[in-house]
C-alpha positions as CSV (number, residue, x, y, z in Angstrom):
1,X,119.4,-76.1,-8.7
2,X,121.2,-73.6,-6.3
3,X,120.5,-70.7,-8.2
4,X,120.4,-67.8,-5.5
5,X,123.8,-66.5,-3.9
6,X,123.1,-64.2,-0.8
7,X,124.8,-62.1,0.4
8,X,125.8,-59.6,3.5
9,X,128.8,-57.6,4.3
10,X,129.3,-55.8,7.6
11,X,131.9,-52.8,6.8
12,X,134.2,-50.3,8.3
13,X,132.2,-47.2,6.6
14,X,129.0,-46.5,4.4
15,X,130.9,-46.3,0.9
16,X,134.2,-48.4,-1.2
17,X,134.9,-44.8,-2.9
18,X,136.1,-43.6,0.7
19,X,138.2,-46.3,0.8
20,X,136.0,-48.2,3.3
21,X,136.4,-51.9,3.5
22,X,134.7,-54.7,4.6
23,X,134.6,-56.9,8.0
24,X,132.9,-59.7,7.6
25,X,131.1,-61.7,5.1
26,X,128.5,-64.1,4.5
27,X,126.8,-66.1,1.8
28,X,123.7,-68.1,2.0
29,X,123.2,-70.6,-0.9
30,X,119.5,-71.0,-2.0
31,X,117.8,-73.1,-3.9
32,X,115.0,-72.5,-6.8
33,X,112.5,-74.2,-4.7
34,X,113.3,-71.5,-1.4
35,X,114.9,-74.0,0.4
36,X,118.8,-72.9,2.3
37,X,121.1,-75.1,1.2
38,X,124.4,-73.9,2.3
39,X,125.9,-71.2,4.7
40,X,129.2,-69.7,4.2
41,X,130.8,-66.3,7.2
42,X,134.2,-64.8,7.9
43,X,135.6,-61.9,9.5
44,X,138.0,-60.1,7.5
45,X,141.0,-57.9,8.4
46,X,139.9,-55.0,6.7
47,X,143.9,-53.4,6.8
48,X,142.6,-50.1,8.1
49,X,141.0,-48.8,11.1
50,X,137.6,-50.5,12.1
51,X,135.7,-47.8,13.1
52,X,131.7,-48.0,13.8
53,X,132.1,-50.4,16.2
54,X,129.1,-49.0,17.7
55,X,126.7,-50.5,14.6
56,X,128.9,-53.7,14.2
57,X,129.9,-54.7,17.5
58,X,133.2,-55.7,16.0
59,X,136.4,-54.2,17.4
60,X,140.3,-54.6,16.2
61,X,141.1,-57.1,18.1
62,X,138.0,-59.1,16.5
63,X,139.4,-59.3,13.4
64,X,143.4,-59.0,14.6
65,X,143.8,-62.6,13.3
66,X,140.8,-63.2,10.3
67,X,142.0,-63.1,7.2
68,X,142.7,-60.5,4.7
69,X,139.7,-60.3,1.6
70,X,142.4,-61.3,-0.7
71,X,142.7,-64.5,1.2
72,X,139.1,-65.3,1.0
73,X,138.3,-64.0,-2.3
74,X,138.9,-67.4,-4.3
75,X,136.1,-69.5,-1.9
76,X,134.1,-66.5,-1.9
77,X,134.3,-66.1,-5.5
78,X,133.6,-70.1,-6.2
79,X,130.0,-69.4,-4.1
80,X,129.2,-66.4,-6.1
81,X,130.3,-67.6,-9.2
82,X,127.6,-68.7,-12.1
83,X,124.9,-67.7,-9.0
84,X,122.6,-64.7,-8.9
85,X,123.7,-62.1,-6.1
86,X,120.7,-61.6,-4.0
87,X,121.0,-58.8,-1.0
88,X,118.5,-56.8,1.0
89,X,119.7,-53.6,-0.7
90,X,122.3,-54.8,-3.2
91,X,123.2,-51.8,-4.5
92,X,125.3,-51.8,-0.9
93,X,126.6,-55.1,-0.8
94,X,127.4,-55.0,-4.6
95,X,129.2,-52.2,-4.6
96,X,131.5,-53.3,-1.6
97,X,132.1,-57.1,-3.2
98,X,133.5,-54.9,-6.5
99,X,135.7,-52.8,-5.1
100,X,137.0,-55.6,-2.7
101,X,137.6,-58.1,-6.1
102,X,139.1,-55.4,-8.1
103,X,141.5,-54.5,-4.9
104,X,142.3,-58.5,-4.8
105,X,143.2,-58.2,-8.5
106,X,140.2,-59.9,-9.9
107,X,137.5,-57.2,-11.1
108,X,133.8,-58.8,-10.8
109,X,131.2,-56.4,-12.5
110,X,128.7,-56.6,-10.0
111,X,126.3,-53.5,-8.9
112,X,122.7,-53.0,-8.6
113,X,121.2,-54.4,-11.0
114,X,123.4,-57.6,-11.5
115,X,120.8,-60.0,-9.3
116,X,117.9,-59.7,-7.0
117,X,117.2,-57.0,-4.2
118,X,115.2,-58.2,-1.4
119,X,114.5,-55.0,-0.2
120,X,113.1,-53.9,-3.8
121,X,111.3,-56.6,-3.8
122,X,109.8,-56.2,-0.7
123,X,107.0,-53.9,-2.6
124,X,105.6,-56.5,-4.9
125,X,105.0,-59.2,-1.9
126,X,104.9,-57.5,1.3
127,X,102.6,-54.9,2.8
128,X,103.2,-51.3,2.5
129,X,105.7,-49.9,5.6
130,X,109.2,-49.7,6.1
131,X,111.9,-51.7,4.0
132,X,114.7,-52.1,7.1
133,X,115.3,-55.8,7.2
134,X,114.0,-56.2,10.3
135,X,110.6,-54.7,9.2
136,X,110.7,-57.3,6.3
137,X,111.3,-60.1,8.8
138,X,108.6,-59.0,11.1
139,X,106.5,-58.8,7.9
140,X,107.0,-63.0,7.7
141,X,107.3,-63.6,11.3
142,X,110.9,-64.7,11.2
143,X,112.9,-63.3,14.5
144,X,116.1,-61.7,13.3
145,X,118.4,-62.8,15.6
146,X,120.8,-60.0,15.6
147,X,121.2,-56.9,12.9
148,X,124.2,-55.9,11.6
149,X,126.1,-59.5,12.2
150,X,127.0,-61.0,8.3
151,X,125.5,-64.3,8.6
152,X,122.5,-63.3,10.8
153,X,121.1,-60.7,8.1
154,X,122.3,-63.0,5.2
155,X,120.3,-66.0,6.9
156,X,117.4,-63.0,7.3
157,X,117.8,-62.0,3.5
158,X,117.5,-65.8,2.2
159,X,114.2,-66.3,4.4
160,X,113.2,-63.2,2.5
161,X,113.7,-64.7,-0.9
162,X,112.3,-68.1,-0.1
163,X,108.7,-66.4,1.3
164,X,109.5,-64.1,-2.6
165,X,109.6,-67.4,-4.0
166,X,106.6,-69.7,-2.3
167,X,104.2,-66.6,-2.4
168,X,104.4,-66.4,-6.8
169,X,104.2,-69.3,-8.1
170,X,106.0,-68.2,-11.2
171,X,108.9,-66.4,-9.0
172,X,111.3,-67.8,-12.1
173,X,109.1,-65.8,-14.9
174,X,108.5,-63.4,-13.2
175,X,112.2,-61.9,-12.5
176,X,113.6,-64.0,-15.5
177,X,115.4,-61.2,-17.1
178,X,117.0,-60.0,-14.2
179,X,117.7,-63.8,-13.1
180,X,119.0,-64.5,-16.9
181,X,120.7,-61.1,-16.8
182,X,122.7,-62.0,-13.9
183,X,123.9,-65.8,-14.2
184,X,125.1,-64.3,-17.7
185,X,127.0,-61.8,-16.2
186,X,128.6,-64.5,-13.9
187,X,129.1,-67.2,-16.7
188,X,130.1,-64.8,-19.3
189,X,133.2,-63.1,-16.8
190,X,135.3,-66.5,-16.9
191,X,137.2,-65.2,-13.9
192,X,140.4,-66.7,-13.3
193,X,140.3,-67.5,-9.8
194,X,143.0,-68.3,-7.9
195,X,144.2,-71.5,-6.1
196,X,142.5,-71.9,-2.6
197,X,144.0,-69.9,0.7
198,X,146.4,-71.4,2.0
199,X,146.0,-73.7,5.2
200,X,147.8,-70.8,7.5
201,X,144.4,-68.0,6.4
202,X,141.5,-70.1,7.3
203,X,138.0,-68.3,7.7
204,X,137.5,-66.8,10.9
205,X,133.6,-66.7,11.8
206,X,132.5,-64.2,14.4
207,X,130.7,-66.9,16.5
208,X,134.0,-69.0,16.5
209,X,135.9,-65.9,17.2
210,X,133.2,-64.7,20.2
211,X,133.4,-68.1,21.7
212,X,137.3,-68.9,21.8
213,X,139.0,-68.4,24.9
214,X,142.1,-67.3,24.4
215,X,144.7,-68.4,26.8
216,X,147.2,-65.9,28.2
217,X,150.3,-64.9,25.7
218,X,152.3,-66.1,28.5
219,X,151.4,-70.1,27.4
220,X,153.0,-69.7,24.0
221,X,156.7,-69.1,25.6
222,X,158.7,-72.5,26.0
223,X,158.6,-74.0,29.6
224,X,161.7,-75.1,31.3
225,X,162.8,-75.2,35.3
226,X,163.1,-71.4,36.4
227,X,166.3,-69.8,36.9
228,X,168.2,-69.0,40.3
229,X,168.2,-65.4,39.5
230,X,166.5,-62.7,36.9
231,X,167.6,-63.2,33.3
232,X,170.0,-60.9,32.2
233,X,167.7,-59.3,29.2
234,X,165.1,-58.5,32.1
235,X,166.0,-55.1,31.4
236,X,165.2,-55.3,27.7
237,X,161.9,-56.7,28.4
238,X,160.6,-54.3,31.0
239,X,161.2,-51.4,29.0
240,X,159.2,-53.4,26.2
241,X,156.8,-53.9,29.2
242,X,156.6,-50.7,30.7
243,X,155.6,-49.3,27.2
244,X,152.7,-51.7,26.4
245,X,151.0,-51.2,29.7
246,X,151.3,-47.5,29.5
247,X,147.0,-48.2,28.8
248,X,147.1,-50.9,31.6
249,X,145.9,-53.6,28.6
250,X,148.0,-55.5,26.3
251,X,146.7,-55.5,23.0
252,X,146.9,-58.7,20.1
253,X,149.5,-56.5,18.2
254,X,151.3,-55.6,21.9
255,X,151.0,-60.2,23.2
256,X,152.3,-60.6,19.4
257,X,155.9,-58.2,20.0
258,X,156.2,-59.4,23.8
259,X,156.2,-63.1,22.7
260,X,158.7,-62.3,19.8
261,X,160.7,-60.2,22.1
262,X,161.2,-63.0,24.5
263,X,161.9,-65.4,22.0
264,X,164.3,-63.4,20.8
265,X,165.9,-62.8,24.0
266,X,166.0,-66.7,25.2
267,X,163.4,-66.0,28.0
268,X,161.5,-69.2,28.7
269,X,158.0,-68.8,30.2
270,X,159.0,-68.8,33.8
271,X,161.4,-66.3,32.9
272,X,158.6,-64.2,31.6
273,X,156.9,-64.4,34.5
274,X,159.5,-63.9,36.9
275,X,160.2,-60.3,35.4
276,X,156.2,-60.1,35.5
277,X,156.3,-60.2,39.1
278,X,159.2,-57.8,39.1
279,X,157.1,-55.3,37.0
280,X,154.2,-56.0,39.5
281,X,156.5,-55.5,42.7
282,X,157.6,-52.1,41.5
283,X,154.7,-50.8,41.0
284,X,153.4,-51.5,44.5
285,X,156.7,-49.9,45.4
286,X,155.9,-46.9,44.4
287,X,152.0,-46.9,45.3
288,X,153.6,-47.5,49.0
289,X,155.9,-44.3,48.8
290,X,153.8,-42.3,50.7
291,X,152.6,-44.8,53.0
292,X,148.7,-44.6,52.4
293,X,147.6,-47.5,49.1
294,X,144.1,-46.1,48.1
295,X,141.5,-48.0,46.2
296,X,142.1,-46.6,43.1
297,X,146.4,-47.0,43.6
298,X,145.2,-50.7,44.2
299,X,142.9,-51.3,41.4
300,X,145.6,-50.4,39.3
301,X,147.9,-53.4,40.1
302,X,144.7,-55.4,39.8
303,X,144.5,-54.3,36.3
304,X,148.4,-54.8,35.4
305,X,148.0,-58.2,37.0
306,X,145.0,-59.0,35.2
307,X,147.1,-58.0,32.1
308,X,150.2,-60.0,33.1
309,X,149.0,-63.2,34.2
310,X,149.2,-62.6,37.8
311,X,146.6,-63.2,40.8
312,X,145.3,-61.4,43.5
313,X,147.9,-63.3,46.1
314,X,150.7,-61.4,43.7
315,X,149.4,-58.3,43.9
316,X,149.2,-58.1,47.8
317,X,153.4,-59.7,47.8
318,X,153.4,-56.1,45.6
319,X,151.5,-54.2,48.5
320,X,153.6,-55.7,51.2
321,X,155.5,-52.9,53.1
322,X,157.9,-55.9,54.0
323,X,158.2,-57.9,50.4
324,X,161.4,-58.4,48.4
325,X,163.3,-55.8,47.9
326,X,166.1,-56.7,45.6
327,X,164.5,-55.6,42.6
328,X,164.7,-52.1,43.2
329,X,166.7,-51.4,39.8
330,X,163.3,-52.1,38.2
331,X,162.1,-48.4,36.9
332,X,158.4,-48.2,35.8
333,X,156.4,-45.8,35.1
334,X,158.6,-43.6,33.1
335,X,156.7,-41.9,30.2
336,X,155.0,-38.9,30.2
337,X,153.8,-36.6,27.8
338,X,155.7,-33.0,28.1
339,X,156.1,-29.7,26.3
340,X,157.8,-30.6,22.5
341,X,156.5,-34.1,22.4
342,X,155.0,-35.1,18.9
343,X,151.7,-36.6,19.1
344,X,149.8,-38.5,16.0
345,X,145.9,-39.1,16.1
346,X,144.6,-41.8,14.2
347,X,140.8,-43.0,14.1
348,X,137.7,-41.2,15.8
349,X,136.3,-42.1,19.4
350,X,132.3,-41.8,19.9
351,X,131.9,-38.4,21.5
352,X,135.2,-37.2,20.7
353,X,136.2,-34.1,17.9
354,X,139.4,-34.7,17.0
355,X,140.2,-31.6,15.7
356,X,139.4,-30.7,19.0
357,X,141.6,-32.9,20.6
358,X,144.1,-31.5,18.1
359,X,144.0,-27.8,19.6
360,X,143.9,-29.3,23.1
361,X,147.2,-30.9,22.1
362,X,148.9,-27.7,20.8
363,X,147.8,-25.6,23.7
364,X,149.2,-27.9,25.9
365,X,152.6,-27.1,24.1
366,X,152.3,-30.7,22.0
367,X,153.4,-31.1,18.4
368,X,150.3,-32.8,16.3
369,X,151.4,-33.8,13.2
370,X,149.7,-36.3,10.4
371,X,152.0,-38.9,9.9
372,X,154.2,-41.3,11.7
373,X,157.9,-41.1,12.2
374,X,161.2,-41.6,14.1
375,X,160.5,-38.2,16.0
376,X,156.9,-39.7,17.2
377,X,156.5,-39.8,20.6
378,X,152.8,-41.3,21.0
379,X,149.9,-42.4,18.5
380,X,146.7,-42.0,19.9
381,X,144.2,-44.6,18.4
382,X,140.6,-44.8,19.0
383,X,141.3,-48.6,19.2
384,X,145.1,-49.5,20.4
385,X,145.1,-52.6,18.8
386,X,144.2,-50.2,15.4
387,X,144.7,-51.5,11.6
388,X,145.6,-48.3,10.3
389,X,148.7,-47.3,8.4
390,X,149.9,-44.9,10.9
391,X,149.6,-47.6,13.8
392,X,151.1,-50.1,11.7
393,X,154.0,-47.9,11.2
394,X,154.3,-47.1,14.8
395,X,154.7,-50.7,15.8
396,X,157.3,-50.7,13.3
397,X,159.1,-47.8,15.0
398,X,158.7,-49.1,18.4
399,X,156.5,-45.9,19.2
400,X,153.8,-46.5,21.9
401,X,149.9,-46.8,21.1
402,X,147.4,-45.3,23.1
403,X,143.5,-45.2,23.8
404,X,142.3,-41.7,23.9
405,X,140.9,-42.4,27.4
406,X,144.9,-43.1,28.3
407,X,146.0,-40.3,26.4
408,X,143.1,-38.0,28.7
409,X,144.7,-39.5,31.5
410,X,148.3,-38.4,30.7
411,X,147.0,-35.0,30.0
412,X,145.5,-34.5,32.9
413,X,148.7,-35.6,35.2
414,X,150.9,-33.1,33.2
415,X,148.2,-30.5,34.8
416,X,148.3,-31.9,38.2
C-alpha cells in the first residue's frame, strides 16, 4: 500500500500569514514497506516577488514560466489525497500546503499534527545531535545532494522515513494513531478537486528548467527575405528597445513585450534584427564621439550585443570610425533620472537598506512613493524580471524596471 505522502516546499518567506508563498514543490510517494515508489516536483510562480534567492537558488526568471499553485493544486491534491503527509518539520510544510489550497479555493485542514514529522521523529531512532535534515541524512549515511531544492530534500525526507520504518518493526503500531488520525482527515474531507490543468500549465521541474537552453527571443519572430530598407515602425521598436536595455539585459517579462511588439508592428525576424544592428551602431557612435573607445565603453556593446543576438564581428562594424552612417536618426541612450522624477522600490537586495535607499532618493531631489502609477518614472526591483504587484503594474504602464545595481549606476552619472 502507498500509504506515506512526502512532502517539501521551497518558499518566498519563512511564514503563509505574511503572505509568503511557495516556489516549488515536491512529493515523494512511499510505501508501508519503506520502499519509494513515486516522485512528483514543480516550480511554481509564486505571483509575488521571489526573494531569498540566496537560500533557494531560485530567481524570477526561474519560475517566469511554471505554473501558478492553482494550476497544480488538482495533481497535487490527487498525491496527497487519502495519504499521510510526512515532512522533516511539517509544521512548515503544512502550514504552507493550507494556506496555498485555501488561496486556490479548496481549504485542506492540514497542520502539524495531521501526519508524520521526520524531524520529530528523529528522537526515537536516531542518535542524540542536531535535527537539520542534513544531520539526519548524515545520521543514515545518505548524501543529500543539495539542501533547499524541493525534490532533493523530499527524496532526503522519504529515506528518512523508510530507515523510521526498517529500524521498528512495528513502525505501523507504533504511530497508528497519528497514521489513523491522518488518512481520516484525508478520507473524511471529500474535497472536490477540480478537473486536471490544462495542457498549456504543465509542471515545470527545476532540473528541466536548469537544463533547457533557451534560444534567443529573436527565433520566435516569423522569417521572411529582409527588406531593402529599415521598417517604417523601427522607431516604435527602438524606443521599446532603448527602454529594456536601460540594465543592459532583457528580462523574460522584457523578450515577452519585444516579441508582442514586433508582431504587432509586422516586423519579421530579419526586420528585428536589422533595427538590432541599428541600436548596436548607435551606440558605438556615440562611444566614438570623443575619439578614444575604452575597455569599459567596449564591454558595454558586448553586453547589448550579447543581449540582442549580435556577435563580436557586429560589434566592431559598431566601433568602426568609417561604418554606415545613415542611421544617424537612431537616438539611444536617452533616459536619465533627474530632479522631480518619481521613483518606486519594490523587493530587497542582499546588502541593501531600502529605507536607505529611500533617503538617498529624496536627497537627491527624487520623489519615492509606494505605489505604481501613470506619473512613475522608474521601479526599482531587486529582480527586474520581479512578480510583484507593483512590477506587474509597471509593465502595464509601460514604465521601465530596473536592478538596483542600474539604478546605482544612474545615480551616480546624475553626480558626475
Amino acid at each position: 500500500m502507498t500509504r506515506y505522502a512526502v512532502i517539501d516546499v521551497e518558499t518566498t518567506g519563512l511564514s503563509p500569514a505574511h503572505h509568503h508563498r511557495i516556489l516549488e514543490v515536491a512529493v515523494v510517494l512511499v510505501g508501508d514497506d519503506g520502499n519509494l515508489i513515486h516522485e512528483w516536483d514543480t516550480l511554481v510562480n509564486p505571483e509575488r516577488d521571489v526573494a531569498a534567492t540566496e537560500i533557494h537558488g531560485l530567481t524570477a526568471a526561474d519560475v517566469y514560466s511554471a505554473p501558478t499553485f492553482g494550476q497544480i493544486a488538482p495533481e497535487l491534491g490527487t498525491l496527497l489525497a487519502g495519504r499521510v503527509p510526512v515532512a522533516h518539520n511539517l509544521s512548515f510544510d503544512a502550514a504552507f500546503i493550507a494556506a496555498e489550497f485555501g488561496r486556490a479555493g479548496y481549504p485542506v485542514k492540514i497542520d502539524r499534527t495531521s501526519g508524520l514529522c521526520t524531524m520529530r521523529l528523529a528522537s526515537h531512532y536516531l542518535p542524540a545531535g542536531p535535527r537539520s535534515l542534513e544531520a539526519c541524512c548524515e545520521c543514515i549515511r545518505y548524501r543529500l545532494e543539495s539542501t533547499h531544492a524541493a525534490l532533493d530534500d523530499a527524496r532526503a525526507s522519504a529515506r528518512l522515513l523508510s530507515h523510521y520504518i526498517h529500524e521498528d518493526g512495528d513502525f505501523l503500531g507504533y504511530w497508528s494513531d497519528v497514521i489513523a488520525e491522518a488518512q481520516s482527515i484525508a478520507e473524511a474531507q471529500s474535497i472536490a478537486w477540480p478537473a486536471l490543468p490544462s495542457a498549456d500549465a504543465p509542471r515545470v521541474p527545476r532540473r528541466t528548467a536548469a537544463g533547457a537552453g533557451r534560444e534567443h527571443f529573436l527565433a520566435r519572430l516569423a522569417s521572411r527575405a529582409p527588406r531593402c530598407e529599415i521598417h517604417p515602425e523601427a522607431n516604435s521598436y527602438l524606443a521599446l528597445l532603448d527602454r529594456a536595455l536601460l540594465d543592459r539585459e532583457i528580462s523574460r517579462h522584457e523578450e515577452d513585450e519585444l516579441v508582442a511588439a514586433a508582431e504587432m508592428m509586422g516586423l519579421a525576424r530579419e526586420d528585428a534584427a536589422a533595427i538590432h544592428c541599428l541600436y548596436l551602431r548607435a551606440l558605438g557612435r556615440l562611444a566614438l564621439e570623443d575619439g578614444v573607445v575604452t575597455a569599459e565603453e567596449r564591454r558595454d556593446l558586448v553586453s547589448v550585443a550579447v543581449a540582442l543576438g549580435l556577435s563580436a564581428e557586429d560589434v566592431d562594424v559598431a566601433l568602426d570610425p568609417c561604418g554606415p552612417s545613415e542611421d544617424e536618426a537612431c537616438t539611444v541612450g536617452g533616459f536619465a533620472l533627474k530632479p522631480g522624477d518619481t521613483v518606486v522600490f519594490t523587493g530587497d537586495a542582499p546588502g541593501l537598506d531600502r529605507a536607505d535607499l529611500e533617503y538617498q532618493a529624496r536627497t537627491l531631489g527624487l520623489r519615492v512613493t509606494g505605489s505604481v502609477s501613470g506619473r512613475t518614472t522608474l521601479v526599482v526591483a531587486a529582480d527586474p524580471d520581479s512578480l510583484s504587484g507593483k512590477a506587474r503594474k509597471a509593465r502595464e504602464l509601460g514604465v521601465p524596471i530596473v536592478g538596483h545595481a542600474t539604478y546605482l549606476g544612474m545615480l551616480g552619472a546624475r553626480r558626475s
